[in-house]
N, C-alpha and C positions, 0 to 999 in steps of 0.2 A: 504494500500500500504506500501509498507518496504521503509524504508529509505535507500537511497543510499545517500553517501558526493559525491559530487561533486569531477571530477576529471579532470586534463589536459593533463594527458595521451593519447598521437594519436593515438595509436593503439588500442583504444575504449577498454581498461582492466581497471578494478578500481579492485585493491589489487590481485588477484587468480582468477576474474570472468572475461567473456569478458560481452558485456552488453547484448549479447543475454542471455546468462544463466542467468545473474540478471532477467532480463524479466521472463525467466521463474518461476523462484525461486518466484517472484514474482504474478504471474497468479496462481501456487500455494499454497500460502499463502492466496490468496485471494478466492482462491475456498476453502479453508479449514475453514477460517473463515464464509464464508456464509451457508457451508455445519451447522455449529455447529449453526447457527442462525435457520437454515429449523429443525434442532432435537430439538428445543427450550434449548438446551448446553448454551448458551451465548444470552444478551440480547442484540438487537441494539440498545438500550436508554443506559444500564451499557455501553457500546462499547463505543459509543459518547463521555458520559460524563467525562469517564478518558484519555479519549486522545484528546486535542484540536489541531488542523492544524496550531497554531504558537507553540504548548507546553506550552502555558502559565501555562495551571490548572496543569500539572504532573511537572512544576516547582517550583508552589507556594507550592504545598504539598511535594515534596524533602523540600522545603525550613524549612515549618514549624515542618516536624519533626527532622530537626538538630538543630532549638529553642528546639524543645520538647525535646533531648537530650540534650543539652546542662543543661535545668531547672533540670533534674534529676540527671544530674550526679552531677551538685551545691546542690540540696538538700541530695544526699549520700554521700558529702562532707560535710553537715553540715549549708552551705552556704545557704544565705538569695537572692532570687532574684525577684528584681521590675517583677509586666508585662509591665512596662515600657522597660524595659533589655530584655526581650520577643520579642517584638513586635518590637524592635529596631532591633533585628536579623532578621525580616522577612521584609526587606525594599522589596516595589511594592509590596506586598502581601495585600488586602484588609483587615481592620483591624476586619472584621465580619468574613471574611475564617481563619482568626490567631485564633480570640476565641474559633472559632466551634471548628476547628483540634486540640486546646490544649483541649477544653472541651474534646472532642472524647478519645482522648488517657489518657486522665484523668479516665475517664470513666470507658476505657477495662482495667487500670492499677489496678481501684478501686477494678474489678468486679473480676481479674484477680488474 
């Protein structure tokens, strides 16, 4: 389903849409994505797992790769940093999702 913000607009428009066309817009999206599931295009286990219904996990991963930038752009500076100093930029982030993601992109950086 697409997200729509919340609006208090009476005359049922959020921004250019009224909320029938969001609907639409919406029933659309949602047959396209199912359609790419039936062509095996897109998996429903990958689907799930990068999008959680509060946002948490596509938060923690924005979060951890602006630590991971931050570590790089300190070491093409020169600069010495704790994963203390890491791990302190990823507050709520579980500190096994912080290791993996900086492992990970350590990784593609090494391989890369």
């Amino acid at each position: 389903m697409l997200f729509v913000p919340f609006s208090f607009d009476l005359d049922e428009q959020c921004g250019d849409w009224t909320r029938e066309q969001l609907v639409q817009q919406n029933d659309r999206f949602v047959a396209a994505v199912e359609r790419a599931f039936e062509l095996g295009l897109e998996s429903r286990a990958t689907a799930e797992a990068s999008c959680l219904m509060n946002g948490k996990q596509r938060t923690d991963e924005i979060t951890i790769e602006l630590a991971w930038r931050y570590l790089r752009s300190s070491m093409d500076a020169g600069r010495d940093v704790s994963s203390a100093a890491i791990i302190a930029r990823c507050p709520g982030v579980a500190l096994e999702r912080v290791r993996a993601g900086v492992r990970r992109r350590l990784m593609e950086s090494v391989g890369s």
